[in-house]
C-alpha positions, 0 to 999 in steps of 0.5 A: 693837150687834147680833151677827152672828148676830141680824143675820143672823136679823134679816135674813131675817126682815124680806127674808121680812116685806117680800115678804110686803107686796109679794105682799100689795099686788100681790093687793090684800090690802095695806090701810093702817090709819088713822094719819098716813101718810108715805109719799105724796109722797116722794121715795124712794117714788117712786124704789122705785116707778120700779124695777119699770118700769125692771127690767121692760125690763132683764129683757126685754133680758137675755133677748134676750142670753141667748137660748141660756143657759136657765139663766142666763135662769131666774135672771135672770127671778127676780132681777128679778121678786123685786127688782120685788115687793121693791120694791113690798113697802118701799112697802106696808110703809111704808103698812101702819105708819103713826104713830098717836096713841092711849092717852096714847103716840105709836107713830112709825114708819118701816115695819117697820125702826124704832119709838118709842113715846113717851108724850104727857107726855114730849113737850116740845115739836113744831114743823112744817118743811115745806122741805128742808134744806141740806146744811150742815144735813143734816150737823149732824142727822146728827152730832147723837147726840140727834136721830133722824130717819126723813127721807124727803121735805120735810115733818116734825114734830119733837118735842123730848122731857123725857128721851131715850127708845129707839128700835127699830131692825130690824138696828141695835140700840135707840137712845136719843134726845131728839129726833125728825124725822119724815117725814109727808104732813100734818105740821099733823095729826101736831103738832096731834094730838100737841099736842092730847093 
């Protein structure tokens, strides 16, 4: 468990890293290194980017309503803008930290709030599921302490492990699992790669 105080500093730190990929993004300096992206065609990607088109008109219509309230009309514009670059920036962070496969490890990640680096012979096995899952099922990996899952859409990798390894959660603490589930655009890639070293 994280002490409040960590969490706290934890926090900020990563608000502040995120607004930095949303600025970045928005000036075209935000690039996505070479990796096995999964941040393509995900469900909650597509969400993050619908929040600037839909705040974008709320922040136009609040200020019609708060046309006599300068003050409240100034805080209202900078909430919206910093939620709409927000936005942006979980989405350029997501691309900027690809999985990568190189030197004998498999670095996963799910942008900058999670991170296993699991050596390739501590990899048991890999299997490619490309539909989603039930509810029924949805609840049994939750439940399941040995898994993690960093699920963002309907294609994955999973990959047993010989031992359980930890993973790096940003405000949560490290976990120790023995299998993971993972989102990723070309999951084929990801196993063959993983199989393949």
């Amino acid at each position: 468990m994280v002490s409040p105080r960590r969490f706290c500093l934890e926090a900020v730190a990563l608000e502040a890293r995120i607004f930095t990929f949303g600025i970045a993004a928005l000036t075209g300096r935000g690039r996505a290194p070479a990796g096995y992206a999964y941040a393509g065609n995900q469900p909650a990607v597509f969400a993050l980017w619908t929040a600037p088109l839909l705040l974008l008109p709320e922040m136009v219509l609040l200020d019609v309503l708060l046309r006599n309230a300068p003050a409240a009309r100034l805080v209202s514009d900078a909430l919206h803008v910093y939620l709409s670059i927000w936005a942006i920036g979980v989405i350029a962070s997501l691309r900027a930290h690809p999985h990568r496969v190189a030197n004998g490890t498999a670095d996963l990640r799910l942008g900058p709030f999670m991170r296993a680096a699991i050596p390739l012979e501590a990899i048991a096995s890999v299997a490619v599921r490309t539909a989603p899952f039930d509810r029924a099922t949805l609840r049994a990996l939750r439940a399941d302490r040995a898994l993690f899952a960093l699920p963002l859409g309907d294609r994955f990798v999973e990959i047993a492990l010989t031992a359980p390894v930890e993973v790096e959660r940003r405000l949560h603490g490290p976990r120790r699992v023995a299998r993971l589930l993972l989102s990723v655009d070309d999951p084929q890639a990801l196993a063959a790669a993983l199989r393949a070293s």
